[in-house]
C-alpha positions as CSV (number, residue, x, y, z in Angstrom):
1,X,-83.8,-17.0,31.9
2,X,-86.0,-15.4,29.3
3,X,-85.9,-12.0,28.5
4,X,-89.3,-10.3,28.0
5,X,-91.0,-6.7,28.4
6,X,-94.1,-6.5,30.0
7,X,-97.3,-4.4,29.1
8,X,-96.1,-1.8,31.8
9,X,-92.8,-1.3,30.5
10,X,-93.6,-1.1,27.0
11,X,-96.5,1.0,28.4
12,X,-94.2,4.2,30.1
13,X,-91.8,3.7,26.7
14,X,-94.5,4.5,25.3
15,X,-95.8,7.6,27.5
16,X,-92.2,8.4,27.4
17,X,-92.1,8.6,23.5
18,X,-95.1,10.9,23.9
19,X,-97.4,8.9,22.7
20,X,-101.2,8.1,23.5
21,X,-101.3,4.9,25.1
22,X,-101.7,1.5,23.6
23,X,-104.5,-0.7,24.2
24,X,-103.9,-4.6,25.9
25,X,-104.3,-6.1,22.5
26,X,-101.7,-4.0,20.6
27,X,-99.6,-4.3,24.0
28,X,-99.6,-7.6,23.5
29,X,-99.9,-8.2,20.4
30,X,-96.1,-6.5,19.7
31,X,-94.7,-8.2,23.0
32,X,-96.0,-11.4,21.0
33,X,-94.0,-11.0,18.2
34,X,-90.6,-9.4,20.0
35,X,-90.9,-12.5,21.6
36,X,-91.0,-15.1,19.3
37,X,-87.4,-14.3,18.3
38,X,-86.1,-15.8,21.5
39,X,-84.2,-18.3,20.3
40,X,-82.7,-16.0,17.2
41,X,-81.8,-13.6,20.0
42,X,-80.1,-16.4,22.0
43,X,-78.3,-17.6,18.8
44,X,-77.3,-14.3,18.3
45,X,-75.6,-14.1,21.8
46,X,-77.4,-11.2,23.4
47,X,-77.7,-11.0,27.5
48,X,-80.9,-10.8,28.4
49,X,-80.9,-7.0,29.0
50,X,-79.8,-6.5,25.3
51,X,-82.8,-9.0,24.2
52,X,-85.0,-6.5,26.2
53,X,-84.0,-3.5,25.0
54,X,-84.3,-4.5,21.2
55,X,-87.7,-5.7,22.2
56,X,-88.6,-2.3,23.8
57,X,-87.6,-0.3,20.9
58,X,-88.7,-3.1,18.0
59,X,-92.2,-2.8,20.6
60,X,-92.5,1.0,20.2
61,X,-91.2,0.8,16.6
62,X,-94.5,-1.3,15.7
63,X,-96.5,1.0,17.6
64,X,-96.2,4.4,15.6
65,X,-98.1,3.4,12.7
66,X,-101.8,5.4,13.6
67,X,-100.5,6.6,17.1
68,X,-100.8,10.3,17.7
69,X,-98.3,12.4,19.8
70,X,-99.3,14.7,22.2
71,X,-98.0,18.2,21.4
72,X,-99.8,19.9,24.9
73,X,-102.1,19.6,27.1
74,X,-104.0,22.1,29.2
75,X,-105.3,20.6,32.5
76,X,-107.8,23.9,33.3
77,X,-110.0,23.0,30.1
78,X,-109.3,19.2,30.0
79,X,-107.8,19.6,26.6
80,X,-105.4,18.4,24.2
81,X,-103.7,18.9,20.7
82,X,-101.2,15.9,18.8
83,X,-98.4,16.7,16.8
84,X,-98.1,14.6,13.8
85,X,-94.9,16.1,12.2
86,X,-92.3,14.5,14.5
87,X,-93.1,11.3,14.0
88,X,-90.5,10.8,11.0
89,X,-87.7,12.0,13.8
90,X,-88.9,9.0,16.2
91,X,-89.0,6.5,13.9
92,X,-85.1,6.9,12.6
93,X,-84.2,7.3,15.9
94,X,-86.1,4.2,17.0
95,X,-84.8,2.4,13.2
96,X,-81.2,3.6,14.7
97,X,-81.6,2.0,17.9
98,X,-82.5,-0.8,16.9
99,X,-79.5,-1.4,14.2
100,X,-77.2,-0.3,17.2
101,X,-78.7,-3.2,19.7
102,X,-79.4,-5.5,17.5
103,X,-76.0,-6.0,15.6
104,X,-76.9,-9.4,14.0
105,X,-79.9,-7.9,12.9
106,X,-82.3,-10.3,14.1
107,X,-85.5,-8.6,14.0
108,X,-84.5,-6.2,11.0
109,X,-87.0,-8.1,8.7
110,X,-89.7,-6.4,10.5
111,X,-88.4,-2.9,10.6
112,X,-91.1,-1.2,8.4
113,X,-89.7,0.9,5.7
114,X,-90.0,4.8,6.1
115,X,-91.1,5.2,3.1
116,X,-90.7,8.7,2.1
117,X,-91.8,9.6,6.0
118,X,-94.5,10.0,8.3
119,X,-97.0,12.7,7.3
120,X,-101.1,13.4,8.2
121,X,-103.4,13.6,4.7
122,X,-106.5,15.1,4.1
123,X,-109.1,14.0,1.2
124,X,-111.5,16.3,0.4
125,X,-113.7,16.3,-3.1
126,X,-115.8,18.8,-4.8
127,X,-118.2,19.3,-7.4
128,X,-117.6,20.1,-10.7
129,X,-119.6,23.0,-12.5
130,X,-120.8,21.4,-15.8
């Protein structure tokens, strides 16, 4: 049997997470590469539920870079507002996940580093008065 997520699970993760949703391509795209360390998950030992769950969380993991989270919504004006702030917090939890599933650290070489965290950046230039 071969352990796999599909597009709708990593899809209400993702909802879950708070998250805007992915499109196919990225969908599939991360299922792609969760899955093309079957075998190393197999090696590894895993039951398939623990090669899904790793996939799930590696899935969502991928996902964060550019996604915005939805901080509220307000249904009588159709409106919404993204909090980008949190996004650090996911990620280590998601990073922390991961190590705790994946104990052979399979898929660790495709954790992406932290970096110094997650942060939103404005560039703004102005003109100089010579």
């Amino acid at each position: 049997m071969t352990a796999t997520i599909t597009n709708t699970e990593l899809a209400a993760f993702v909802k879950k997470l708070g998250f805007e949703s992915l499109t196919d391509i990225e969908s599939a795209a991360f299922i792609e590469t969760a899955d093309s360390f079957d075998s190393d998950f197999y090696l590894a030992g895993y039951t398939d539920t623990k090669i899904s769950l790793i996939k799930l969380y590696l899935c969502a993991m991928l996902s964060i870079n550019g996604v915005r989270r939805e901080s509220s919504k307000s249904l009588d004006v159709m409106s919404k507002s993204y909090n980008y702030e949190s996004l650090d917090k996911t990620y280590r939890w998601l990073e922390s996940a991961i190590e705790k599933a994946d104990s052979e650290g399979v898929v660790s070489s495709l954790i992406p580093s932290s970096g110094t965290g997650f942060g939103f950046m404005a560039v703004t230039s102005g003109q100089s008065d010579e």
